[in-house]
matplotlib code that plots the C-alpha trace (Angstrom):
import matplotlib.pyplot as plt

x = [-11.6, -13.9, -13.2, -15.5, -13.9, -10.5, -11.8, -12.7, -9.7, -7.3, -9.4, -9.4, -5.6, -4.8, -6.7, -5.5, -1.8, -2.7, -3.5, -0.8, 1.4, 0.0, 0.5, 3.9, 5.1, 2.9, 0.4, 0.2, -0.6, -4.2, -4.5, -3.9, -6.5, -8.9, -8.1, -9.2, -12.4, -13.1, -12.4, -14.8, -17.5, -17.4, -17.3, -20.5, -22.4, -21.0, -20.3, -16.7, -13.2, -9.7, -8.7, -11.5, -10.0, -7.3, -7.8, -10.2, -7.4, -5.4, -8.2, -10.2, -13.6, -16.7]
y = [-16.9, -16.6, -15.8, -12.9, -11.3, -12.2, -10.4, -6.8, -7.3, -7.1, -4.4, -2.2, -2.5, -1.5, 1.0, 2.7, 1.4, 3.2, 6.2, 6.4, 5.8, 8.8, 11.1, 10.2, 9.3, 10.5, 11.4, 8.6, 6.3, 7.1, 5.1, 2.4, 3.3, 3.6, 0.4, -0.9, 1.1, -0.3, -3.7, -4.0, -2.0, -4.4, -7.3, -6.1, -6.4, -9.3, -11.5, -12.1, -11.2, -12.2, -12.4, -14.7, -17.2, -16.6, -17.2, -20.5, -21.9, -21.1, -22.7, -20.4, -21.9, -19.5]
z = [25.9, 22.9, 19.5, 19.5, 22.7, 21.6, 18.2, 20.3, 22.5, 19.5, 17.6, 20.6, 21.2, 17.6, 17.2, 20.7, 19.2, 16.1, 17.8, 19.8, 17.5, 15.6, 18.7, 19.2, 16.1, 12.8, 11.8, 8.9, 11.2, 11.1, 8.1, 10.0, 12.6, 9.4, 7.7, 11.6, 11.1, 7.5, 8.3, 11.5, 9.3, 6.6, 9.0, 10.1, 7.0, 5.1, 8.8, 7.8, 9.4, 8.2, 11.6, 13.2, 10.2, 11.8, 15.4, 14.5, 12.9, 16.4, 18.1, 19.4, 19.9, 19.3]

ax = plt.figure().add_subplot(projection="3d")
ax.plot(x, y, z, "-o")
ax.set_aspect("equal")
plt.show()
């Protein structure tokens, strides 16, 4: 598996974590589920992740 579809894999389940988490649990767990939302937006413009360093150094290839 890629780094990139590992990447949306792990987004996708913590956000839907979050979520659920929020439902069940509280409500302040959508800050969480925004910090997600910040992170892949920001990602998007400056092209850098905290967690694809962390997966390459795992050994993900790209």
């Amino acid at each position: 598996m890629t780094i990139e579809r590992t990447l949306r894999g792990i987004a996708g389940a913590m956000i839907l974590l979050s979520a659920a988490l929020a439902y069940w649990h509280s409500p302040y767990w959508l800050w969480f589920t925004a910090f997600v939302g910040v992170n892949l937006l920001q990602s998007a413009f400056t092209n850098w992740c905290p967690m694809i360093t962390f997966l390459k150094k795992l050994g993900l290839k790209s």
